[in-house]
C-alpha positions in Angstrom: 0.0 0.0 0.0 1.0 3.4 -1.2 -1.1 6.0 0.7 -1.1 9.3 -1.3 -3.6 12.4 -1.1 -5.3 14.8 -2.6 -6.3 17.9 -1.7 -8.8 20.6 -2.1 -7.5 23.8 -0.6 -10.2 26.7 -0.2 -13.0 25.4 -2.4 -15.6 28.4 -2.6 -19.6 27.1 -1.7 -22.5 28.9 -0.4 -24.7 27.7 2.5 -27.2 28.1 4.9 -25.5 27.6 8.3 -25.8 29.1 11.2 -27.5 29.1 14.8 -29.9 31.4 14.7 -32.7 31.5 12.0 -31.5 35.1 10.7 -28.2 33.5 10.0 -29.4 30.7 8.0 -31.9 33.1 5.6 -29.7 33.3 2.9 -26.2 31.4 2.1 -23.5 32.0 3.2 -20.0 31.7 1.7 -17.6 29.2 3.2 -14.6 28.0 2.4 -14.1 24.1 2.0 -10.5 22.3 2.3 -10.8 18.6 1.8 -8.1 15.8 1.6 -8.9 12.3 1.0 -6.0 9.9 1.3 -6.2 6.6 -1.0 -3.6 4.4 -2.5 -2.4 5.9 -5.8 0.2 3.1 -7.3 -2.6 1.8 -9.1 -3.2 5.3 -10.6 0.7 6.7 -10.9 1.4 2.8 -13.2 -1.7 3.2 -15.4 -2.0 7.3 -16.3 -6.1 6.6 -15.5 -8.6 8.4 -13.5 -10.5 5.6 -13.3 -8.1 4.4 -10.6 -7.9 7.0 -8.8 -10.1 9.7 -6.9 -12.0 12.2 -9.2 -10.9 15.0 -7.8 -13.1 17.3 -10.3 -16.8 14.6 -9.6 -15.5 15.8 -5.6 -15.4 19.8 -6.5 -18.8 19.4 -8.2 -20.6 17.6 -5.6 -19.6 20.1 -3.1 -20.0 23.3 -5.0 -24.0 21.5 -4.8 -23.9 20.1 -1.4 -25.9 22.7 0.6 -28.3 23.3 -2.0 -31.9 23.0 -0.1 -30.4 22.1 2.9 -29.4 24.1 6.0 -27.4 23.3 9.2 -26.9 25.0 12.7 -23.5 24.3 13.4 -20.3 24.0 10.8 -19.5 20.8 12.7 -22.4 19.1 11.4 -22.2 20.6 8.0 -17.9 19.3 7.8 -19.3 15.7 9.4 -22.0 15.4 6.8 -19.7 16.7 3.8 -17.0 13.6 5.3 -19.5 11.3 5.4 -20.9 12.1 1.8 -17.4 11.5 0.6 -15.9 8.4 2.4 -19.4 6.5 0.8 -19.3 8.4 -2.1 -15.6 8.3 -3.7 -14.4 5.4 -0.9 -11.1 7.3 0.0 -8.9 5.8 2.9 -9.9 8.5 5.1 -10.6 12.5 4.6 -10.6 15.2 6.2 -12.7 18.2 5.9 -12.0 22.0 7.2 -14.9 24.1 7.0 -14.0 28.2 7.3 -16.9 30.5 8.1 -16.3 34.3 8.3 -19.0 35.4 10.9 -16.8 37.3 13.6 -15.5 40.9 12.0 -12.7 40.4 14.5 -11.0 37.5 13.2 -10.1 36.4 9.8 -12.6 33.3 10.0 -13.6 30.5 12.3 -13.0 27.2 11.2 -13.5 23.3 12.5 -11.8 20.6 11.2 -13.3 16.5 11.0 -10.9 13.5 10.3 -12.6 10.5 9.5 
């Protein structure tokens, strides 16, 4: 085994999250950094995507994910995204960082999942 990974550094989406209703009435842009580790020899010896993790079938389904749906707490939202992916696209394990800029005093707030 050859663990490798591939990451997804700052991937723009829009959601509805937030605590209070007010917060969730429109979406809100987040930030998304996702890295799914898999075994790439596979991959690296043949030169095809089909053995490896789509990286682009990932972006898409995120950029979608929050569409008609809504959450209270960005913990939720990055454990729903992980487990969305690890049935989805079957990588070794991922991780997913959500960043949400709702406190003018800091640069963002952020929670990170490993699963």
């Amino acid at each position: 085994m050859n663990p490798g990974k591939i990451s997804i550094v700052d991937l723009e989406v829009f959601c509805r999250v937030g605590v209070p209703d007010a917060e969730r009435a429109h979406p809100q842009r987040l930030l998304l950094t996702i890295e799914l580790t898999s075994d790439f020899s596979a991959a690296a010896k043949s030169d095809s995507i089909t053995d490896t993790i789509n990286y682009f079938a990932v972006t898409q389904q995120l950029l979608k994910f929050g569409t008609g749906r809504e959450w209270k707490l960005i913990e939720k939202l990055a454990a729903d995204i992980a487990d969305t992916l690890l049935k989805d696209f079957k990588p070794q394990s991922v991780s997913v960082e959500v960043k949400k800029f709702i406190i003018p005093q800091a640069r963002y707030v952020s929670v990170q999942i490993k699963k």
